[in-house]
C-alpha positions in Angstrom: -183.7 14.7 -2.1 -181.1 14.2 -4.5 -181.2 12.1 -7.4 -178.9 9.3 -8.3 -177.8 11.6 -11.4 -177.6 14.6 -9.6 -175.2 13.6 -7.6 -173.4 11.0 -9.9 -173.0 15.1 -11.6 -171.8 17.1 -8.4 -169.2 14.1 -7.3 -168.0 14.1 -11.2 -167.5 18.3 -10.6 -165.8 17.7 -7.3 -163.6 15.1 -9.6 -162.2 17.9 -11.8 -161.9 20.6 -9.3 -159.2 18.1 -7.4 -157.8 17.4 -10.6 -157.1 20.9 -11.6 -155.1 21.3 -8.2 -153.1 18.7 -8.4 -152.9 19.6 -12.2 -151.3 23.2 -10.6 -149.3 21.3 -7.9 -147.8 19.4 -10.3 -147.0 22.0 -13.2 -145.8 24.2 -10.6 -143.3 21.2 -8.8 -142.4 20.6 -12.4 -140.9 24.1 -13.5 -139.3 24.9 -10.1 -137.5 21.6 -10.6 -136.6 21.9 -14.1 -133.0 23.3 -13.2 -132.1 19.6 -12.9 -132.3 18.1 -16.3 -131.4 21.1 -18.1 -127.9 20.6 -16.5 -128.2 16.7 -17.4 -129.0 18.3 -21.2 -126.5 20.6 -21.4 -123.6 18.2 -19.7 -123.3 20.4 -16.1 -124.6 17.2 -14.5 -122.6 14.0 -15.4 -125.1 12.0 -17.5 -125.9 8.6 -15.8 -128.5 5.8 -17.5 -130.8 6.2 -14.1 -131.4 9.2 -15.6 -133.6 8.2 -18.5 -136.0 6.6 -15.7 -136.5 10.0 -14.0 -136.8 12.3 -17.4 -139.4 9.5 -18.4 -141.6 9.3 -15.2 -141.9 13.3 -14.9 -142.4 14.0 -18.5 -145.1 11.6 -19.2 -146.8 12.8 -16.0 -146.5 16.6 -17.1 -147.9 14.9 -20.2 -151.2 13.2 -18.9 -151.8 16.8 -16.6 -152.0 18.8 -19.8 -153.3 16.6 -21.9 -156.0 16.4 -19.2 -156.6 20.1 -19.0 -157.1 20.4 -22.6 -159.8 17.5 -22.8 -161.3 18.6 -20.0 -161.6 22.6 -21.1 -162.2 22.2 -24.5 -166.3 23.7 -25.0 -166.3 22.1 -28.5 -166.9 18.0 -29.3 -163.9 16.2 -30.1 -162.5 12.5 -29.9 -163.2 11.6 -26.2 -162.0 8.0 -27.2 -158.0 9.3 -28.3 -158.3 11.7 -25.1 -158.8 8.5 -23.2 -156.5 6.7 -24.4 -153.6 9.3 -24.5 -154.4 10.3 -20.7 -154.3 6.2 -19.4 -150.9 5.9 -21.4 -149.0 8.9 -20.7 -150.5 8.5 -17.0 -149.8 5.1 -16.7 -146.1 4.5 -17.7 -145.7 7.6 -15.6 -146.4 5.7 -12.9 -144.4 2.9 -14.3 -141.4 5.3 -14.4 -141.5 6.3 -10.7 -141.7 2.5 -9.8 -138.7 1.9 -11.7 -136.7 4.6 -10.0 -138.2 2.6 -6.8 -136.8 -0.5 -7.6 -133.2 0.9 -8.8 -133.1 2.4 -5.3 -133.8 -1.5 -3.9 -131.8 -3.0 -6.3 -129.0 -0.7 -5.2 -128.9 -0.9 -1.6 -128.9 -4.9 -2.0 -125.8 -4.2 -3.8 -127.2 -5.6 -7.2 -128.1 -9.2 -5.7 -129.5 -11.4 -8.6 -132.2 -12.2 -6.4 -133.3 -9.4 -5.2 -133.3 -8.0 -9.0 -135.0 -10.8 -10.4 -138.0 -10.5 -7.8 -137.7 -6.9 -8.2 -137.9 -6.8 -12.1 -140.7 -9.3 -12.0 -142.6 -7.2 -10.0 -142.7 -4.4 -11.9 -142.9 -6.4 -15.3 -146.4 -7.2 -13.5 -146.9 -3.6 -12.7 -146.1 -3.1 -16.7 -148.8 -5.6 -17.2 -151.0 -3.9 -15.2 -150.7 -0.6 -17.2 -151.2 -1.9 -20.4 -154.3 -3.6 -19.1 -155.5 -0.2 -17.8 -155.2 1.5 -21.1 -157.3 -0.4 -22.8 -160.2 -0.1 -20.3 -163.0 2.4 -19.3 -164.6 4.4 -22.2 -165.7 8.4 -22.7 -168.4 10.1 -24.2 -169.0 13.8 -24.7 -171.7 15.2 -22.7 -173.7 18.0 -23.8 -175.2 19.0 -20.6 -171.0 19.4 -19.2 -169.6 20.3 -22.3 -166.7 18.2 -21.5 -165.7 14.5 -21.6 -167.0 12.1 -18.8 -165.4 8.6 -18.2 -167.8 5.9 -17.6 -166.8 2.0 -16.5 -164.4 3.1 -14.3 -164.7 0.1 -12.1 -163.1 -1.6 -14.7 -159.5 0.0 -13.6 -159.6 -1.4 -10.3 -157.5 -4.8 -10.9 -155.2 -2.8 -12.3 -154.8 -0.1 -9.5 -154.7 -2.6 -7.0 -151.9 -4.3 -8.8 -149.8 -1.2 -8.6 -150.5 -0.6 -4.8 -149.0 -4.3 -4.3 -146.2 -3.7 -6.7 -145.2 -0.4 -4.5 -145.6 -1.8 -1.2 -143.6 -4.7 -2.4 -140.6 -2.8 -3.8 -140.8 0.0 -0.9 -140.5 -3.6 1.7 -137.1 -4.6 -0.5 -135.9 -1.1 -0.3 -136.9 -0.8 3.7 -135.7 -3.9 4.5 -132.4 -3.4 2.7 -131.6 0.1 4.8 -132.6 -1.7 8.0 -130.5 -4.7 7.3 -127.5 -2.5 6.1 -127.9 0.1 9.1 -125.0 2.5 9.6 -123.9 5.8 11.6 -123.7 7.7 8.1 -125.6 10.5 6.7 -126.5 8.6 3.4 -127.9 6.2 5.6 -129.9 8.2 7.5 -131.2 9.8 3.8 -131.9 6.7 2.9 -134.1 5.9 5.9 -136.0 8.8 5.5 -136.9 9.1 2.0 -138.1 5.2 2.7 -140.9 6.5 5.6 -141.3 9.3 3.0 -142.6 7.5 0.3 -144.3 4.9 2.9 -146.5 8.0 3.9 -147.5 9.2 0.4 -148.3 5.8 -0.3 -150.7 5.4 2.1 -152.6 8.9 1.7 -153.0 8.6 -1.3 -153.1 5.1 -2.7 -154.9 3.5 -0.4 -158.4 6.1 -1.0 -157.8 5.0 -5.1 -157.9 1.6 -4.4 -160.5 1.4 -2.3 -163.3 4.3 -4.4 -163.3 1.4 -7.6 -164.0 -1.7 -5.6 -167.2 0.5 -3.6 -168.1 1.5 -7.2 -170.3 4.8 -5.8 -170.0 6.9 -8.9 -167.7 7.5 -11.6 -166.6 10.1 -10.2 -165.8 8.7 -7.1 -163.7 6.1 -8.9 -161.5 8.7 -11.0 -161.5 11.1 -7.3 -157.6 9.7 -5.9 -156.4 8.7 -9.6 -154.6 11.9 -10.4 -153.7 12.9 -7.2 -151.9 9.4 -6.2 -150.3 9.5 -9.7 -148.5 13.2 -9.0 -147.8 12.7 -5.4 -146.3 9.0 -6.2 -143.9 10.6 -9.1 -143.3 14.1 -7.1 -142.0 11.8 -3.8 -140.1 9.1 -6.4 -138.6 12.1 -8.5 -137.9 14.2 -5.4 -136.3 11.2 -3.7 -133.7 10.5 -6.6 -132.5 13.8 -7.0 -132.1 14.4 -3.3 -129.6 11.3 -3.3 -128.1 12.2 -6.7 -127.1 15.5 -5.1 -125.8 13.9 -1.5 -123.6 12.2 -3.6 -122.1 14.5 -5.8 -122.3 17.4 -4.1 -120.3 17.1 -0.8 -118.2 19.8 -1.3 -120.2 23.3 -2.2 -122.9 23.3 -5.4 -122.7 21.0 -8.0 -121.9 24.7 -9.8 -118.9 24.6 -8.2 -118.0 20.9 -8.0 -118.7 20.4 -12.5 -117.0 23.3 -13.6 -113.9 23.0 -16.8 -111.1 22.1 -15.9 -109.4 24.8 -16.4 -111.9 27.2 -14.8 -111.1 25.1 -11.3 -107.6 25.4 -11.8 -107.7 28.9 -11.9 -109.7 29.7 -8.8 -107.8 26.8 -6.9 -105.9 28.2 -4.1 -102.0 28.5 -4.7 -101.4 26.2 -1.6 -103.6 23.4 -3.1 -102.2 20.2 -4.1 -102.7 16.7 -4.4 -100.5 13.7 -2.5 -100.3 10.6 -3.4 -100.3 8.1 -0.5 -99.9 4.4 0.0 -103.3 3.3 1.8 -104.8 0.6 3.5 -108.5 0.5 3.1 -110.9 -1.3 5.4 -114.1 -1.3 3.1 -117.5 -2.0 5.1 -119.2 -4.0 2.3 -122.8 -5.9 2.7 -121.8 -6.3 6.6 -118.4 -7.6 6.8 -115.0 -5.4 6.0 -112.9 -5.9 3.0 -109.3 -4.7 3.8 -107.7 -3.4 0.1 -104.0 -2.4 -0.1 -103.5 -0.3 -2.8 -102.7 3.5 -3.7 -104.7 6.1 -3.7 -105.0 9.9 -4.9 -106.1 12.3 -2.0 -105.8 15.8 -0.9 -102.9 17.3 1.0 -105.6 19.4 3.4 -105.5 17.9 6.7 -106.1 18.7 10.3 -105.1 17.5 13.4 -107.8 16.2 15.9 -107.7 14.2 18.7 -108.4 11.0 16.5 -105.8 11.4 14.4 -105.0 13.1 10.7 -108.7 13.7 9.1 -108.8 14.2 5.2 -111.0 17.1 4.6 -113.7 16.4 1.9 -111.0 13.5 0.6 -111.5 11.0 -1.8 -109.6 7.9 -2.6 -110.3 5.5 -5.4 -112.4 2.6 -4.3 -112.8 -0.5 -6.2 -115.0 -0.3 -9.7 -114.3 3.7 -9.6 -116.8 3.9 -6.5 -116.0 7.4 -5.3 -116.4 7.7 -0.9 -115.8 10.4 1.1 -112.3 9.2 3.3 -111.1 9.9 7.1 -107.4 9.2 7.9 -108.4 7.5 11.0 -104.5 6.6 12.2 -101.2 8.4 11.4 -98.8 5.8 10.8 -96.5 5.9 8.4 -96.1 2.2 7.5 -99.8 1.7 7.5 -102.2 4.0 7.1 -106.0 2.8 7.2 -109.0 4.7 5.5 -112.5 3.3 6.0 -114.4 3.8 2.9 -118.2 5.2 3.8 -120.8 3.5 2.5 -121.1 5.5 -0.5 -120.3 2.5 -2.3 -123.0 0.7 -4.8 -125.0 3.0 -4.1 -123.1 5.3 -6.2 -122.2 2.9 -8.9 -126.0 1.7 -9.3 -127.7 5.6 -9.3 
């Protein structure tokens, strides 16, 4: 029969071997992905302040996973206290980044209402809260039989993971709720949708195990089991969902290669033919459920084709109000009044 140690032992080994492969999972996501901020760095990307939000969740998770490899490969006795402490905060406000990006996404599809952003930013004040709590708990000693660093009084983190489970589930139900309430026949939309039922389903693997292993209390090991996998899939499906929307937006027409090139650089591989119109529009603008009819002017391209509809602009833009760039179709050929419905690329955009 197996002894209470024993097995406190084995569950602590089974603890490291999932940690090393979400460790690799993570690294590896990390790198192939990389392509995306170096183009924010070096200017290819337009920068935008959401930005800071998605650099800071994936770096201080890449932090915490090698920080965590080191303290728990090193053979020779160190600080097991620091190594705590540096894991919980750079693991931590990880997580506290990818909730952020959560609750931009809400924040934007409610179109920036002050109540929606004031329940949304207290929520993830507590969620702050919650972190700094964390930190400060559980303590590590070395063990000489392991030659590593165990955690012990992990029970302790429990309040705090269960605070971040309700702080998710509360800003995935504004963000869910939002999409449903705004529902329309547009691809954005349906992106939207998705990534929502995406991010309910990693939730729920993986969150739900750590928040239920600390309140059992089996083992230490036990407790720490979901931590690091909940924290890299949480941040892979926020940081995976951002840029996935950053790119529908800004890259409609071709690669963002194509679409952020110099100026100069497009004008000389522009066709001859290519030009630009401007036209006298009549915008019918479907904004937070009712339409908003602007008359103003707008810049779009001269490509057009005939269908049975009417005159559609190919990949056109027009100028929407507060610079809110939307794809536009020419839905009537008239020449005293032309309408254009905007798509709903519209906060959206301006918020993300």
């Amino acid at each position: 029969m197996v002894s209470s140690v024993e097995y406190a032992i084995e569950t602590f080994m089974h603890h490291l071997k999932v940690f090393h492969t979400f460790a690799g999972v993570f690294i590896w996501e990390y790198i192939i992905t990389l392509d995306f901020e170096w183009e924010v760095y070096t200017g290819v990307r337009p920068w935008r302040w959401s930005y800071i939000a998605y650099i800071t969740a994936r770096t201080l998770t890449v932090t915490a996973v090698i920080i965590g490899l080191v303290g728990f490969n090193l053979t020779r006795e160190f600080s097991c206290e620091a190594w705590l402490r540096s894991v919980l905060a750079t693991a931590w406000f990880g997580g506290c980044g990818a909730s952020f990006l959560l609750l931009l996404r809400g924040v934007a599809i409610w179109n920036r209402d002050y109540r929606i952003m004031e329940l949304a930013g207290f929520v993830w004040l507590v969620d702050l809260s919650a972190a700094c709590y964390a930190i400060s708990r559980g303590q590590s000693r070395w063990s000489p039989l392991l030659r590593t660093c165990v955690v012990t009084n992990t029970e302790e983190f429990k309040w705090s993971i269960l605070m971040r489970f309700i702080v998710d589930c509360t800003l995935l139900g504004i963000m869910i709720f939002g999409v449903v309430q705004k529902r329309n026949p547009t691809e954005l939309w349906y992106l939207l949708c998705f990534q929502g039922l995406f991010w309910i389903t990693a939730a729920i693997m993986m969150e739900v195990p750590g928040v239920i292993m600390p309140f059992r209390n089996i083992n230490d090991g036990w407790n720490l089991m979901f931590q690091y996998p909940q924290l890299v899939v949480v941040v892979i499906a926020s940081s995976r969902s951002y840029r996935d929307l950053i790119q529908n937006i800004s890259d409609d027409k071709g690669s963002y290669r194509e679409r952020f090139r110099g100026n100069s650089e497009r004008r000389d591989s522009a066709p001859e033919n290519k030009r630009t119109i401007h036209v006298a529009v009549k915008r019918t603008v479907d904004f937070n459920g009712g339409l908003l009819d602007l008359d103003t002017t707008g810049t779009v391209p001269s490509q057009v084709a005939d269908e049975e509809s009417g005159l559609v602009l190919n990949s056109g833009f027009a100028q929407c109000p507060h610079h809110m760039r939307v794809r536009s179709t020419l839905l009537q050929n008239d020449t005293s009044s032309r309408v254009v419905r905007c798509l709903i690329k519209t906060h959206i955009v301006s918020m993300v």
